[in-house]
Structures are given as structure tokens and as C-alpha cells.
N, C-alpha and C positions, 0 to 999 in steps of 0.2 A: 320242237320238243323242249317243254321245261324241264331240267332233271331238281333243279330246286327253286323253287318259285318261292324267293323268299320275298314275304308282305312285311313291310316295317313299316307300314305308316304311315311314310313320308315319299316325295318325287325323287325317282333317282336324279343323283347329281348332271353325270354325264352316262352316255350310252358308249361304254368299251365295245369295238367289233375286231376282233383276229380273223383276219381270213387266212384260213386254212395252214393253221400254228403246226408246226413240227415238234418240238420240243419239249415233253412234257412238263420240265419242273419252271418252265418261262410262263406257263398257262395256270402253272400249283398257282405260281408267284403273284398272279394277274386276279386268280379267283381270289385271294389274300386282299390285294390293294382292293378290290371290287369292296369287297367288305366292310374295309375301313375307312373307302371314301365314300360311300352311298350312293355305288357308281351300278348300274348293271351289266353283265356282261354276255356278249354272242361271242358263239363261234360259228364260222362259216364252214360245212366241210366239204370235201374231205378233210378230217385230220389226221395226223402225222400219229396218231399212237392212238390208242382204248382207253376211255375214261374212267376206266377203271385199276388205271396205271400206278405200280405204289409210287415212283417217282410223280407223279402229278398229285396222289393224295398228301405224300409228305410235306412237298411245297405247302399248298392248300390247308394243311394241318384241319385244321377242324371248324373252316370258316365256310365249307360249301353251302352249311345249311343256312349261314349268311349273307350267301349271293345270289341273286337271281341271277343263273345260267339257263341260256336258251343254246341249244345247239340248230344250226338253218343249215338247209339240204344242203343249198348253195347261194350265192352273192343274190341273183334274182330273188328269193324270197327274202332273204337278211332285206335287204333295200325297201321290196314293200312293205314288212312290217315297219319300218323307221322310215316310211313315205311320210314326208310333212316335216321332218325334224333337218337342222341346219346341219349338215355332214361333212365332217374333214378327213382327206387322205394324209395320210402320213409318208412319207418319201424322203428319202434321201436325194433325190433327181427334182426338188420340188425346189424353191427360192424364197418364199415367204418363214421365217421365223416363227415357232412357234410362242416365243414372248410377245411378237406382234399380234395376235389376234385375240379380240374381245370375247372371249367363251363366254356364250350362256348355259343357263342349265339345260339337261334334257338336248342338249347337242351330242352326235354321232361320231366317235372318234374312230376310226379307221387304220388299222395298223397291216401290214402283207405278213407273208411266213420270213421266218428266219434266214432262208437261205437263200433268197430273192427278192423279198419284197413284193410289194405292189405289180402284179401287171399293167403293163403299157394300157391295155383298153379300158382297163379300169381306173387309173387313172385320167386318161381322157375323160372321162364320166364328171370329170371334178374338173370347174373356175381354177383359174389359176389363183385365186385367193384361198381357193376350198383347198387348195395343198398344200401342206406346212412338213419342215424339217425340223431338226434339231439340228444346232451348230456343235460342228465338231473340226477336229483339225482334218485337213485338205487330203494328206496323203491314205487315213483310214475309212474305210465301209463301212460299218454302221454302227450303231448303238445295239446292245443286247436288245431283244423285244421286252422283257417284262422291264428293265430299267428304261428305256424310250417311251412307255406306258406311264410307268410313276412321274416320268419329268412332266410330260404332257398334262396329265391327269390334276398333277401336283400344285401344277401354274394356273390353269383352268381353276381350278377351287380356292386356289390362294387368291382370285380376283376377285371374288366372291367371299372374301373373310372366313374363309372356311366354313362356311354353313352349313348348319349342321351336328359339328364339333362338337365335342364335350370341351366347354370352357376351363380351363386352366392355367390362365394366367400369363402376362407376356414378359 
């Protein structure tokens, strides 16, 4: 289901996928960055709340009708529509860095819910190169989801000169 099938013109950057987000103002946050990086975003459901959540719209502010948001039944359909495209899980159980890897555009980023992460068979499904973390110190669990989003996202398209960008000066 598209709820907004925003056309800009242009290839999105990267393909944002939350499997089955809990938290509504992590997903406001996520439609937000979706917007301002030229990124598109899925969600895999079940989700954790109604998309018609004011805490999700708050987040979101008034950029929905700037992001292509696709909502997928479940991971088997998310996956086939992004058959063909180079796919990273995101994991905290993962060992690859995500500074270390080459993002191209139109690559699949992969993020779990809030309050577990990634399942175990799912990631299986992912190279152990296809799995990337953020560093963090040892003794804490995870990063926020919509802020593990923007790092990710952030690094991705900063290798890429920001393409896209409205030029303003360095």
C-alpha cells in the first residue's frame, strides 16, 4: 500500500525498511529524514500503532506528502518488491561497521523494531557483510531507531557528496 507516493523526479537515494516499528514519533522522525534525504521509506507490518497517530504526525510534521511511504503486509513482500537491490541488516549482534561499507544508491537499509531488533532468521537471510552495526560503547543496547536511521542514512549519502542537496556552501 502507498499512502504517499511522492514523485520528485529523481532516484531515491537509499531504500529505508523498519520492520515492524513500535514507536510512533521514531517512524514521525524516519518519514522526516526520508524527505530530506531523497530516501524512500517501508514499513513492514505489523506495526506498533495506527498511522494515523498524532504522535507520528507530529514527528512527521508535514513532510508525508514528501515521502514515498509504502506500508508491506510482511518482510516476504517488502523483500520482493526490493528483489534486485543490494540489502543491509542493521544489528547490534552484527560486526561490520557501518563507516566500513560502500553504499550505493538505491541500496535496502534494514532496521528491526525498537524493542528487539532484527530476528535471528532474518538476519540469517543477510552475508555477514550484509550486516552492519553502529559503534557504541560495550556496556549499552542500542541506539534510538530513528537516530541509528539518520547515522546510517547520513554516512550513505555523505559518500556520495550529498547528491542531490541543495548546494550551499562548505
Amino acid at each position: 500500500m502507498h499512502l504517499h507516493p511522492a514523485n520528485l523526479g529523481y532516484p531515491a537515494m537509499f531504500e529505508i525498511v523498519l520492520y515492524q516499528p513500535e514507536i510512533p514519533p521514531n517512524t514521525g522522525n524516519v518519514i522526516r529524514l526520508a524527505a530530506n534525504t531523497g530516501c524512500r521509506l517501508h514499513l513492514v507490518a505489523p506495526l506498533g500503532f495506527d498511522l494515523s497517530d498524532k504522535q507520528l504526525a507530529r514527528a512527521g510534521l508535514d513532510y508525508h506528502d514528501l515521502t514515498c511511504l509504502t506500508v508491506h503486509p510482511d518482510w516476504a513482500h517488502c523483500r520482493e518488491v526490493l528483489a534486485g537491490r543490494r540489502m543491509f541488516a542493521m544489528s547490534t549482534r552484527a560486526s561490520r561497521r557501518h563507516d566500513r561499507v560502500d553504499f550505493q544508491p538505491g541500496d535496502a537499509l534494514l532496521f528491526g523494531p525498537e524493542s528487539r531488533g532484527l530476528p535471528e532468521e532474518i538476519l540469517r537471510e543477510f552475508a555477514p557483510e550484509r550486516r552492519v552495526r553502529i559503534p557504541m560503547r560495550p556496556t549499552n543496547r542500542s541506539v534510538n531507531l530513528s537516530n541509528a536511521v539518520a547515522v546510517v542514512v547520513y554516512e550513505g549519502w555523505r559518500q556520495h557528496d550529498f547528491a542531490g542537496a541543495v548546494a550551499q556552501g562548505d
